[in-house]
PAGU-785945 format. One record per residue (C-alpha): residue in one letter; z, x, y. Coordinates in steps of 0.5 Angstrom, whole numbers, plus 500, padded with zeros to 3 digits. Layout:
% residues N
AZXY...
% end
This chain:
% residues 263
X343279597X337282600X330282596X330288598X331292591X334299593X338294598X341291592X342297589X346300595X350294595X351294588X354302589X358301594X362295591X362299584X366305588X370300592X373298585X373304582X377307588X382300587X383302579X384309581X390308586X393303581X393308575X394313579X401311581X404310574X400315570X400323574X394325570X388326574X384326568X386322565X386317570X380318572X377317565X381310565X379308572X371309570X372304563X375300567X372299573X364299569X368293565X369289572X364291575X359288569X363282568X362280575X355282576X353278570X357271573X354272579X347272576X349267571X350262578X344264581X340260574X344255577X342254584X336251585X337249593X336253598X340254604X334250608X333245603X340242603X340242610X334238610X338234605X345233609X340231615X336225610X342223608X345222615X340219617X340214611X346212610X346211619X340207618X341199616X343196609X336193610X332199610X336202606X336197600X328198602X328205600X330204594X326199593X321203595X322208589X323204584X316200585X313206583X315206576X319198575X318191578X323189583X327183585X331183591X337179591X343177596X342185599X342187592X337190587X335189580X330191575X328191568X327198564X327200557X335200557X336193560X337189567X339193573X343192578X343197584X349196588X350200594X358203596X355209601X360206606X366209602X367216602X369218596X370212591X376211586X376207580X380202584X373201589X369201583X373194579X373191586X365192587X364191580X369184580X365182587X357183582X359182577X353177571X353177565X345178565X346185567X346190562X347197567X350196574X348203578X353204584X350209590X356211593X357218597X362221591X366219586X371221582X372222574X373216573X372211566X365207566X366205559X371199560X366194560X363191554X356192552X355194559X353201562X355203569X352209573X355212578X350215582X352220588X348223595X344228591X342223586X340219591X336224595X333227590X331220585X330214590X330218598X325222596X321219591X321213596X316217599X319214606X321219612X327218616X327220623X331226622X330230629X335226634X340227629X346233631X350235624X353241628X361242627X363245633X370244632X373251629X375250622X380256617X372257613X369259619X374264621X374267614X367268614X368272622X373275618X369277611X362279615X358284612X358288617X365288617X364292610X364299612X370299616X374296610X371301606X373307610X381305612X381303604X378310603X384314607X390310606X387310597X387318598X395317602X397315597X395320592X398325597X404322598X405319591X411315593X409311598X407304595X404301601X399306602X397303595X398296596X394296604X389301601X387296596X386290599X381293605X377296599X377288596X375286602X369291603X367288596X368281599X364283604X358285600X358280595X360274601X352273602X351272595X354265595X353264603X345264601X346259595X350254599
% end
């Protein structure tokens, strides 16, 4: 949302309506009092509107990338994992220097700390890599000198590391390598020649055409219209159910560039 504070607070106004008018419509139609309903929407809507406030600020403590930081990170780690083994393996060799002596051997890694022998083991040409793909690398490198064998890899499943004895296996994924080797590695990678843009049209992008904030005024006046239709005309359920739906997607609307900015 906008740093503007009198911008976030009319942003806050216009979901809070949406919601109320979303519970009135709902209460009205099972219980023919105004008063009453008018109460109860209130309760109600204060109770949503102050859950759903609290989470999202709760998920803004939790992000600490910003939208141009994870462009810059998806690029590096384009351009790492395009890069040769060779380079690769010299970043990362790069990064540990700092802190550790290294040995390299037969295109792999390893180091002494405080917690043993490491063993890097490099797995980025794996998409996402299962418990299967983690005993094959693990039968293929296997030594019994080594105390933690640490696997880059792009992503992994929740998978069992605890199935070798007094041995320590960590997985390390994109963002780890980004923040921990890449980075500390002080080594920049040729970034610019690299084009990352998705031309091809997917379901995501036609939400986002869909759910612009533009978009939020229109949903919230043909929600208003058809809310107060049904009001009028009590037996029309349709009215209520269109009605409500425009209003929840004015409140998408307001709330969609909240996510967008931390993604």
């Amino acid at each position: 949302m906008s740093k503007f504070g009198i911008v976030n607070l009319i942003d806050k106004i216009f979901v809070s309506v949406s919601i109320f008018l979303i519970i009135f419509a709902w209460i009205n139609f099972y219980l023919r009092n105004l008063w009453a309903t008018f109460i109860l929407s209130l309760i109600f809507s204060f109770a949503i509107v102050f859950i759903l406030y609290y989470f999202l600020n709760k998920k803004d403590e939790k992000i600490n990338l910003n939208k141009k930081q994870l462009e810059d990170m998806n690029r590096t780690l384009l351009a790492f994992k395009l890069a040769p083994k060779s380079e690769q393996l010299n970043i990362i060799k790069m990064a540990i220097e700092k802190e550790h002596e290294v040995k390299s051997e037969n295109n792999k890694i390893s180091y002494i700390d405080a917690f043993g022998k490491h063993l890097i083991i490099l797995a980025i040409d794996l998409q996402k890599i299962t418990e299967n793909d983690l005993i094959n690398l693990l039968n293929k490198n296997y030594k019994k000198d080594i105390d933690c064998f640490d696997i880059i890899c792009n992503e992994h499943d929740n998978i069992n590391t605890e199935f070798l004895k007094n041995k320590k296996i960590n997985l390390i994924n994109s963002k780890i390598l980004y923040k921990n080797y890449i980075l500390k590695s002080g080594k920049e990678l040729n970034v610019d020649k690299l084009n990352t843009n998705i031309t091809k049209i997917k379901f995501k992008d036609i939400l986002k055409n869909i759910f612009t904030p533009q978009k939020a005024k229109t949903y919230f006046i043909c929600g208003l219209v058809l809310i107060f239709s049904s009001i009028i005309l009590p037996y029309h359920f349709y009215y209520i159910i269109v009605g409500s739906m425009l209003m929840l997607f004015a409140v998408i609307c307001k709330i969609k560039p909240k996510f967008d900015n931390k993604n």
